[in-house]
N, C-alpha and C positions, 0 to 999 in steps of 0.2 A: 504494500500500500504506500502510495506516493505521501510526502509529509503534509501536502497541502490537504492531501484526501482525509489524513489520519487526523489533522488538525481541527477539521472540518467539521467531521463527523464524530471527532469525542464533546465537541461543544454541545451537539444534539445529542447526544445517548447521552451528555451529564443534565441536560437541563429536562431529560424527560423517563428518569432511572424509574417511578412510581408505576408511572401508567405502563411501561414495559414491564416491570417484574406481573401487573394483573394480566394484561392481556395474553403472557405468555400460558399463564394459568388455563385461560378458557381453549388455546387452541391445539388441534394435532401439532407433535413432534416436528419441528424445523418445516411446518406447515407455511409459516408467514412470509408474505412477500410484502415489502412495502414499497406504497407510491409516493409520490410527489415529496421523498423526504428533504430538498432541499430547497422547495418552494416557500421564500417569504418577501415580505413588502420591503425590504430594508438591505443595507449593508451586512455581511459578517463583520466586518470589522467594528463599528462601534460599539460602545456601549449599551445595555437594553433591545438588542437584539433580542425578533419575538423567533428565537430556533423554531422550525418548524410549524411556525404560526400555530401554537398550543391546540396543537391535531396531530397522534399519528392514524395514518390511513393506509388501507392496505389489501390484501388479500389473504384469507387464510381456511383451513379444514376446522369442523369440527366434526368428531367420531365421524370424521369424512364425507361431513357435507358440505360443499364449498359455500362461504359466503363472502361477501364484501365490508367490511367494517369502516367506524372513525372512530377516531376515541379523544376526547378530550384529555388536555393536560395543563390540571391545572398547577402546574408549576410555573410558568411562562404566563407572564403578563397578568398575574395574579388572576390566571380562570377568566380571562375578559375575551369576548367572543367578535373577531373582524372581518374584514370584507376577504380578507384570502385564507382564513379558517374555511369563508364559505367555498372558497370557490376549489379548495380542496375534499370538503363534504360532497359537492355537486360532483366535481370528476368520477369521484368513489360510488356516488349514485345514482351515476349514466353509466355506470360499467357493468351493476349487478344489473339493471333494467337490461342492457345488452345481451346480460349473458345467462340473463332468467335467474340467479341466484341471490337469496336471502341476504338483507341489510339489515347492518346492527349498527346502531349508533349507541353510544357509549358518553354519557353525560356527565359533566363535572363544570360547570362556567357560573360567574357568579354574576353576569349581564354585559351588557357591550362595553366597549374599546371605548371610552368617551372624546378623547381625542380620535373620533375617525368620525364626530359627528352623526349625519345623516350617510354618509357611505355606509355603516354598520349597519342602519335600518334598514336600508336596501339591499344592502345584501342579503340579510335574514329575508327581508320578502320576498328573494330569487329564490332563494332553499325553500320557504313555505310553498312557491307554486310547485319548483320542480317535485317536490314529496307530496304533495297534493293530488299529481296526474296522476289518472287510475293505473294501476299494474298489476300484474299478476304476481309478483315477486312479494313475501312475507317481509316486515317491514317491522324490527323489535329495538324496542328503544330501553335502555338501561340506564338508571339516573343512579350511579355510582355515588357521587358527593352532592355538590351543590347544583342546584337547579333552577334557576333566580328568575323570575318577570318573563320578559318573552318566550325566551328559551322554554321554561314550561308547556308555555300555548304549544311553541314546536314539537316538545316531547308526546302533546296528545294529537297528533295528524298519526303517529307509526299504529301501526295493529295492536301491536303489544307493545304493554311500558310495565316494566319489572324495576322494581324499587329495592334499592340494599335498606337493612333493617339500621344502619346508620345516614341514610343520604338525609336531606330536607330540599323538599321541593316547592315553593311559593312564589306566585304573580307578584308580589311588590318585596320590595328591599327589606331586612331585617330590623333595621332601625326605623322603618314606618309602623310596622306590624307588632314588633315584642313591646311591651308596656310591661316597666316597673323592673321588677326579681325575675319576668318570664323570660326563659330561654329558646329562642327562637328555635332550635331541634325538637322541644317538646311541643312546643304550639303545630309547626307545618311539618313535623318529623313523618316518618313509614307509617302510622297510625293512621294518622291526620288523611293519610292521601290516600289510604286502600278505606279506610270508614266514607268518605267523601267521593270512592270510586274514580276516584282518575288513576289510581295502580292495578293492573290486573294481578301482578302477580309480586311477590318480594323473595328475597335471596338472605342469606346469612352469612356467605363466604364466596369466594369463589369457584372452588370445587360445588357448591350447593347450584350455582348458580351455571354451571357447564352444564350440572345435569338438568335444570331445568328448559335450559337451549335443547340440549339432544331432544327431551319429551316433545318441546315445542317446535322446534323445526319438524323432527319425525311426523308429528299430526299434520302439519301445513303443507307437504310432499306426500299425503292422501296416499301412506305407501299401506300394504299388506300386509299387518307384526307376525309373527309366528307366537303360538301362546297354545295351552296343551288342554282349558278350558272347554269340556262339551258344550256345543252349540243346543242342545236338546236338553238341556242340565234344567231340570224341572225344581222349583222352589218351594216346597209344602208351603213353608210358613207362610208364605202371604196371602195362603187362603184364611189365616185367622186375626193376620196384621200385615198391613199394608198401607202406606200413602205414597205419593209421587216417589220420593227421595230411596226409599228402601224397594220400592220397585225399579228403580234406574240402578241400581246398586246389584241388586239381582240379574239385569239384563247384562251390562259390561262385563267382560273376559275380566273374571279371579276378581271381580267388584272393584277394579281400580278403574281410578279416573282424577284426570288432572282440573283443580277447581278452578274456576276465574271469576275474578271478582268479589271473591271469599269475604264475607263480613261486609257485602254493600247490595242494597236488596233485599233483604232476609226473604222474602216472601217467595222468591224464586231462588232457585240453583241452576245451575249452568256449570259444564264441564266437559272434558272430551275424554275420549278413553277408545276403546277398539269391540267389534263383533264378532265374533267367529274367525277374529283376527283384520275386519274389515275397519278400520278407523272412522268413525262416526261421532256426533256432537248429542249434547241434549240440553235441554231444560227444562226443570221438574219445577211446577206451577203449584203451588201447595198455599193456598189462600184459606182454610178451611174454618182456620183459629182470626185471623186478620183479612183484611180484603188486600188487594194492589197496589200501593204506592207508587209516587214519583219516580224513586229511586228505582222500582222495578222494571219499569216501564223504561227507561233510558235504557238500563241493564240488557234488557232484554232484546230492544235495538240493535245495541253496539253488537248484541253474538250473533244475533241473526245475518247482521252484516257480515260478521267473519267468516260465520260457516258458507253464506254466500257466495265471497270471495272466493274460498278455496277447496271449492265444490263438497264440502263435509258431509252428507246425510243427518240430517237432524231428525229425531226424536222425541217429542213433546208427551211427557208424564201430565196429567191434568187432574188435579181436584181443588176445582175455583167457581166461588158465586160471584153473582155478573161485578161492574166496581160500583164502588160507593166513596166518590169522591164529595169531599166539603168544600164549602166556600172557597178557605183560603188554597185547596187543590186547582181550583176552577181559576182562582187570580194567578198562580202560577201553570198556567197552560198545561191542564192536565188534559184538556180535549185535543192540543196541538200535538204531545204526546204519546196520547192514543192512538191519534192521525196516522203520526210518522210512524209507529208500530206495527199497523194494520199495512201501510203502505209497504214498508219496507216487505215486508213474509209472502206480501202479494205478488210483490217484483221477484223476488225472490226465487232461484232455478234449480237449487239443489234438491236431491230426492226427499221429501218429508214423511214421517209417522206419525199419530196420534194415536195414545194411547190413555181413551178416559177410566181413569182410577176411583175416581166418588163422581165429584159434580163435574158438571162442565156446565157452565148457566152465560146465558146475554152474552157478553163481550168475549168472554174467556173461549165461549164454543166458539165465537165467529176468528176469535186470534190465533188459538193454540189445536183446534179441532177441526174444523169447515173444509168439507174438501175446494168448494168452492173459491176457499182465497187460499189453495191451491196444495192441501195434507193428500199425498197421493194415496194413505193406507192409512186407516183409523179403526185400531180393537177399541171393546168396552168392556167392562169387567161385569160380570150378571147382575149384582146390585149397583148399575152407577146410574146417576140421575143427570136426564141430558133437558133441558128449556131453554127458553127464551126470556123466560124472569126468574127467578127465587119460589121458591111452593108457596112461601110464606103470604109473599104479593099472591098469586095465582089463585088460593084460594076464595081469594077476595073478590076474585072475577067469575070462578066457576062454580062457586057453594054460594055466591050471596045470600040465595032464599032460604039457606041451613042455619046461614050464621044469624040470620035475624029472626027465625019463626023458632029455634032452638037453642038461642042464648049462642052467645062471644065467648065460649068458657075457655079454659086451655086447655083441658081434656078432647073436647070437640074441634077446636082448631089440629092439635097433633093428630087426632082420627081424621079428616080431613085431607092433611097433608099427607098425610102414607095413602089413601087412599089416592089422592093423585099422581104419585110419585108411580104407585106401582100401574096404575089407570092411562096417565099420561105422559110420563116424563120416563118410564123405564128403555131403556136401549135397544128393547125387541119393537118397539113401537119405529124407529127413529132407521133400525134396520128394515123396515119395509121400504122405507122411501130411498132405500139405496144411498145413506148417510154414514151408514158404518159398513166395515166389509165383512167383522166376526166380533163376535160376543163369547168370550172366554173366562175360564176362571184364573185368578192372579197367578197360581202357579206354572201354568202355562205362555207364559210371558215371553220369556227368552226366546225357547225353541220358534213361537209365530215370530218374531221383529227376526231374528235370524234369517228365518225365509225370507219372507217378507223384504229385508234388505237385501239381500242377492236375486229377488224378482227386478228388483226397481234397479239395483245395478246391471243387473242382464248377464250376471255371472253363473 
């Protein structure tokens, strides 16, 4: 090595020792290649040279799936993010879109270069369009340390945003936000941001956090797992307990499945895991104790999108009555919500199942159930209860002359409601009109969605 060359390039390996010792962690063996390392806006020679403009970029394997990375470093320019930071991000993610492979961006900046002005802005707005345009390529964004103001916004355009259980991620500066003895890690810390749903997923290490890339790239590459689980593997129990959640649990190979969104939502789950070895998604709608919140509704958006994306099979567990949103739902656009819900599952092209578990009532049938807005294959369990209102309303419509020439009692409203339930609202009723395709008992669950999804794959 020539001494200009050795010169050169010990000033970058000194000024970016952090973020190489991590990123060597996540990838295969002498895997890395990297780009544009000697791209910056300035001299070597002076002082405050930003080496490497606080990015390495690169190419590398992991458990040999090629992707494209950036990785912030914020050792250099104290974490401040500029216009040729961007335009070595961009290089790095025009080459995955070229070459079909998964982009990881790697987060650490604590907000723009302020000396570069309005150039800094604009260039973060060049990055926002170019990560914006649709592609097929999985798109995982990792907020390592600090994650400050814009840069945030940025972090949520990627698929996935995986958050270290030390990073803090927040839209304004730390010294606008913390008030008093609070310490800005525990205000906008890994907590803050998976409670609040902008983290799909968190990490503890870096080894935790390799393996949670492999699960995740493996599911986004819709490849075949090998897994030694019978597809026919029949579940007693749920003939005596059962709801969405512990029937989705019974369905997936060996009951695993990787969570998203964990602790944001409650009311639904969402996950992905594999069939018969077939990688598949779902979400288990279990409103039974609560109704649908806001948060569910975004929640349930964002995975529908995903699985969209990247042709997943989804899965819909259901036992939900119709929503009952309040006032202050209604002033935060809970109908806008619902909107983009309904729209999105509509557009939507991947293979879908529905699988009603208890209810399925108003909204919940038309979102999670409906072949019409487009579930290609929908079992029901023998007792599950399928309408268009609540029994509770119903009866109100279909006993009035009961309830008034024989007293409002609760004895006679509960007679009532079973009698409609089993009259009108049972799933043999709902199977004639060619709304359901089989009516089963829980423990038979696996083996039909097994079929069922290598019919609709055509395997």
């Amino acid at each position: 090595m020539s001494d200009i060359l050795k010169e050169n390039t010990d000033k970058i390996l000194k000024t970016s020792t952090e973020i190489r010792k991590f990123i060597k962690t996540l990838f295969d063996s002498d895997s890395f290649v990297e780009t544009d390392v000697f791209l910056n806006g300035g001299s070597f020679l002076g002082e405050g040279t930003a080496f490497g403009e606080g990015v390495v970029t690169g190419y590398a394997l992991i458990n040999e799936i090629p992707v494209n990375f950036f990785a912030q470093n914020s050792e250099v320019l104290k974490g401040g993010f500029g216009g040729n930071q961007a335009k070595k991000i961009i290089k790095t993610l025009n080459r995955a879109k070229q070459s079909g492979t998964p982009f990881l961006g790697i987060m650490d900046c604590s907000g723009f270069r302020i000396d570069e002005d309005v150039k800094a802005i604009e260039a973060y707005s060049f990055l926002i369009k170019e990560l914006s345009v649709d592609t097929e390529i999985p798109t995982v964004c990792i907020i390592k340390g600090n994650n400050i103001g814009l840069m945030k916004v940025l972090s949520g355009i990627f698929d996935f945003v995986i958050i270290s259980d030390k990073a803090v991620s927040a839209l304004n500066a730390p010294m606008k936000l913390a008030k008093g003895s609070d310490k800005f890690s525990d205000l906008f810390g890994c907590s803050f941001n998976t409670e609040t749903g902008f983290a799909d997923f968190v990490y503890k290490s870096a080894s935790d956090l390799k393996s949670l890339l492999i699960n995740l790239l493996s599911i986004t590459e819709n490849a075949q797992i090998d897994n030694d689980d019978d597809p026919n593997r029949v579940v007693a129990a749920l003939n005596k307990n059962h709801n969405p959640n512990k029937t989705a649990e019974a369905v997936f190979d060996n009951g695993k499945c990787l969570m998203y969104k964990d602790g944001f939502g409650n009311e639904v789950h969402c996950g992905f895991g594999s069939i018969n070895g077939f990688t598949a998604c779902f979400m288990a709608v279990d409103t039974n104790q609560n109704k649908l919140t806001l948060q569910d509704l975004y929640k349930l958006k964002r995975f529908v999108e995903i699985a969209d994306k990247f042709s997943l099979p989804l899965i819909s567990f259901v036992d939900s009555d119709n929503v009952d949103f309040t006032v202050e739902d209604e002033k935060a656009f809970a109908a806008g919500l619902s909107s983009n819900l309904l729209k999105t599952i509509a557009k939507s092209t991947m293979p879908k199942i529905s699988v009603i578990c208890n209810k399925a009532i108003g909204f919940s049938y038309s979102a999670f159930v409906s072949k019409n807005i487009g579930f290609d294959f929908v079992l029901a369990f023998s007792d599950s209860i399928i309408s268009p209102i609540a029994s509770e309303t119903a009866i109100n419509m279909y006993f009035e002359d009961d309830l008034k020439n024989k007293g409002n009692s609760l004895e006679l409203r509960k007679k009532l409601i079973s009698e409609y339930n089993k009259t009108f609202a049972n799933p043999f009723e709902k199977a004639k009109e060619g709304f359901i395709d089989n009516i089963i008992e829980p423990s038979s669950v696996r083996p039909y969605i097994a079929q069922a999804l290598m019919m609709l794959l055509g395997v």
